[in-house]
C-alpha positions in Angstrom: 33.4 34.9 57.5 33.8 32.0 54.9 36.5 29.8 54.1 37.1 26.5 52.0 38.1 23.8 54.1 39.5 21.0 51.8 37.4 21.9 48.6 34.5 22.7 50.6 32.7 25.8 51.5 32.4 26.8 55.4 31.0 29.6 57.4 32.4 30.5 60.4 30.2 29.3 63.8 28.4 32.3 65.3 28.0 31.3 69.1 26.2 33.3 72.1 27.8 31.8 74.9 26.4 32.0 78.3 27.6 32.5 82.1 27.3 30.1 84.2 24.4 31.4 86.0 22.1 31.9 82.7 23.3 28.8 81.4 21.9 27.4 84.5 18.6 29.2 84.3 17.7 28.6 80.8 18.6 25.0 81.4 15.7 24.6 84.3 13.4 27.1 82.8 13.4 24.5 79.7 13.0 21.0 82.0 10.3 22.9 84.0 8.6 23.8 80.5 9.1 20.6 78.9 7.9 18.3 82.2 4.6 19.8 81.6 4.7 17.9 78.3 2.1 14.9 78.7 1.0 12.7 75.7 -2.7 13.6 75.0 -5.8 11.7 73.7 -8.6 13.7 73.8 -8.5 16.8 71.2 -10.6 19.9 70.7 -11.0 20.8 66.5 -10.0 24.3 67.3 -8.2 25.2 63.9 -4.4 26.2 64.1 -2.3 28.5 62.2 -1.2 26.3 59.5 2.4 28.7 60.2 2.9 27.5 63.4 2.4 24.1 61.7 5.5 25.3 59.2 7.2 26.7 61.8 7.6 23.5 64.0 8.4 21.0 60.9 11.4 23.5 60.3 12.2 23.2 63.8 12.1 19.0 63.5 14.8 19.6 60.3 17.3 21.7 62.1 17.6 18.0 63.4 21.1 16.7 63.2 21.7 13.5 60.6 24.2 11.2 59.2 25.8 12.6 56.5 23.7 15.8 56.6 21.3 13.7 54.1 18.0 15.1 56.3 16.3 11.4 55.3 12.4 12.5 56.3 9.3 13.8 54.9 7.0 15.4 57.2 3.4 15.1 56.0 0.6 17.0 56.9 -2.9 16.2 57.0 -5.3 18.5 58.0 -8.4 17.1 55.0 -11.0 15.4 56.7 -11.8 13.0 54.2 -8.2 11.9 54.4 -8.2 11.7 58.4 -11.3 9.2 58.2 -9.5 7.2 55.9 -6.8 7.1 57.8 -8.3 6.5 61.5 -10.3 3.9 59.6 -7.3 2.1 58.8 -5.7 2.9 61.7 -8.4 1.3 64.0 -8.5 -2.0 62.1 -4.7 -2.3 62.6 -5.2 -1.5 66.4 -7.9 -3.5 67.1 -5.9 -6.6 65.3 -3.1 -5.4 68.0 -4.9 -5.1 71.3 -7.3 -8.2 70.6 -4.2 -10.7 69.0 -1.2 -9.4 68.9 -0.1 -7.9 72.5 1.1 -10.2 74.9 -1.2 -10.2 78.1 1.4 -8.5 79.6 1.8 -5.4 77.5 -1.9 -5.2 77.8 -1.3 -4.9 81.5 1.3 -2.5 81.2 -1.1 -0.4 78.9 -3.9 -0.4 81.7 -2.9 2.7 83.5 -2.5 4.8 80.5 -6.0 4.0 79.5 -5.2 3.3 76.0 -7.7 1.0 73.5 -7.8 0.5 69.7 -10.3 3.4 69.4 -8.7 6.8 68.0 -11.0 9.3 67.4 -8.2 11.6 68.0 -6.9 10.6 64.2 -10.3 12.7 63.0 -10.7 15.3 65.6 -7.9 16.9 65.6 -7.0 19.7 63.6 -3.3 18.2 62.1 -1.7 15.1 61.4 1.7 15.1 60.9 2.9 11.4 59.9 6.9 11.2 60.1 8.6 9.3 56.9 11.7 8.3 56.9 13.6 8.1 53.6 15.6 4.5 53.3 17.8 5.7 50.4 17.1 8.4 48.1 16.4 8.0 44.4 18.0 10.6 41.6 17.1 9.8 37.8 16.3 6.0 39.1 19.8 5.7 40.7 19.7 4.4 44.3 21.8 6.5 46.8 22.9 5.7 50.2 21.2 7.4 53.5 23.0 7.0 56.8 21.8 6.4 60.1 18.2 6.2 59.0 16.4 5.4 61.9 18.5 7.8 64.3 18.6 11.1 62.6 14.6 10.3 61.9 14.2 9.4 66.0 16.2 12.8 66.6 13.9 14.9 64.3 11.0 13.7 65.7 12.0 14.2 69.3 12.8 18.0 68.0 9.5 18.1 66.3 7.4 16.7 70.0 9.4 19.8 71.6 8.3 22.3 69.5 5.0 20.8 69.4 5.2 21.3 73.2 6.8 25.2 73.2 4.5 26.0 70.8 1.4 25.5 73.3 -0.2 22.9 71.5 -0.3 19.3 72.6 0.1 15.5 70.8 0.2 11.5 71.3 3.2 9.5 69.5 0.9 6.9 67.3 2.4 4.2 65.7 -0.5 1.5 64.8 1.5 -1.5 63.4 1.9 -2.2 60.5 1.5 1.0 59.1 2.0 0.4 55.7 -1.6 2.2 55.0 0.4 5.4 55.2 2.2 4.8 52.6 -0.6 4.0 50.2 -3.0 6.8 51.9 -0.6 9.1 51.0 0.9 7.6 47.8 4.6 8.1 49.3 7.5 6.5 47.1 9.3 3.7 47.8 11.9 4.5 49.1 10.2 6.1 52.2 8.8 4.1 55.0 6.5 5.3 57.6 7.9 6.0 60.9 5.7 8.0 63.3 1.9 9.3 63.6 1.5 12.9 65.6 -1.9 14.2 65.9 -1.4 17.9 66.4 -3.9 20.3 68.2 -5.4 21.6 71.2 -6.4 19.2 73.9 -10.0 19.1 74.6 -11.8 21.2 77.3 -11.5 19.2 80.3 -8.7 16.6 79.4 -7.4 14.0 81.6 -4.1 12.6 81.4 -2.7 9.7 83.3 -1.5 10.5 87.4 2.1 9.0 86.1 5.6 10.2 87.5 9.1 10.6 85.9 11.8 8.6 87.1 14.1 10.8 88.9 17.5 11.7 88.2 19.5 9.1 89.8 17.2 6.3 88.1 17.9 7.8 84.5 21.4 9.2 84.9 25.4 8.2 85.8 27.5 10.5 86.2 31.5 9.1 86.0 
């Protein structure tokens, strides 16, 4: 069913709602699903469907933002020449970071997670999906107003780590500072700024990950 609602078009909402006992199922069949989510270094160059590839950046822009204005690009990366450029430049910004920029303490805080300025991940693995975020947009050279840039960007990208996740494969949020390099790599426009690096892929063979725990409820939650 359609209707206008003050000039504007509308459909009406089409919603499967649940018992109380499914709701409460599908809810902890998700958490246990996602809490097997870890953040992955190491990265096998098995190829993947570039349609599951499609099929999670369409998941990432189902996102909700301000104004409906959707401000991000999702690029995709999968040419190796381009991934050596880009780990290249990548690395030299890291390497400024762990040896001058990090405070001795956030190098301390880093030491469990086993994290240095080498990324070989950037060229192994078969997709890179670098996140832009659109500060305005730009029709016939007029500027345009975007709202809530960095928080409808932030959203999408946590939708775009879960489908990541559902979709079996695995990935690392990257964000060498400054990244600037993206821009030029990938000869973006002005008006967008890069906002987050996810290699995308299989992890390796025999991966380890971190022994690291979740804060539990209580820690993370307040219920009033």
């Amino acid at each position: 069913m359609k209707k206008e609602i003050d000039g504007y078009p509308y459909i009406q909402l089409k919603h499967h709602h649940l018992s109380d006992s499914e709701m409460i199922q599908k809810s902890e069949q998700y958490f246990e699903a996602m809490d097997k989510r870890r953040s992955v270094r190491d990265y096998s160059d098995k190829p993947v469907p570039k349609e599951v590839i499609e099929n999670i950046i369409k998941t990432a822009s189902t996102a909700p933002s301000g104004a409906h204005k959707q401000p991000w690009t999702f690029c995709v990366v999968s040419d190796p020449e381009m991934k050596k450029k880009i780990r290249v430049a990548a690395e030299k910004e890291e390497y400024e970071s762990y040896n001058s920029r990090m405070s001795e303490r956030w190098l301390k805080d880093l030491e469990p997670l086993g994290t240095d300025w080498h990324k070989e991940f950037l060229e192994t693995v078969p997709y890179l999906i670098i996140v832009f975020k659109k500060v305005y947009e730009e029709e016939e050279g007029e500027k345009k107003n975007n709202y809530y840039v960095n928080e409808s960007v932030g959203i999408a990208c946590g939708f775009l780590i879960s489908a990541i996740h559902q979709a079996g494969l695995a990935t690392l949020t990257h964000t060498p500072s400054p990244m600037n390099f993206l821009t030029e790599i990938l000869g973006r426009p002005k008006n967008e700024r890069p906002f987050l690096l996810l290699p995308v892929g299989y992890p390796a063979q025999e991966t380890f990950v971190p022994d690291i725990k979740r804060k539990e409820l209580e820690e993370i939650s307040k219920f009033y």
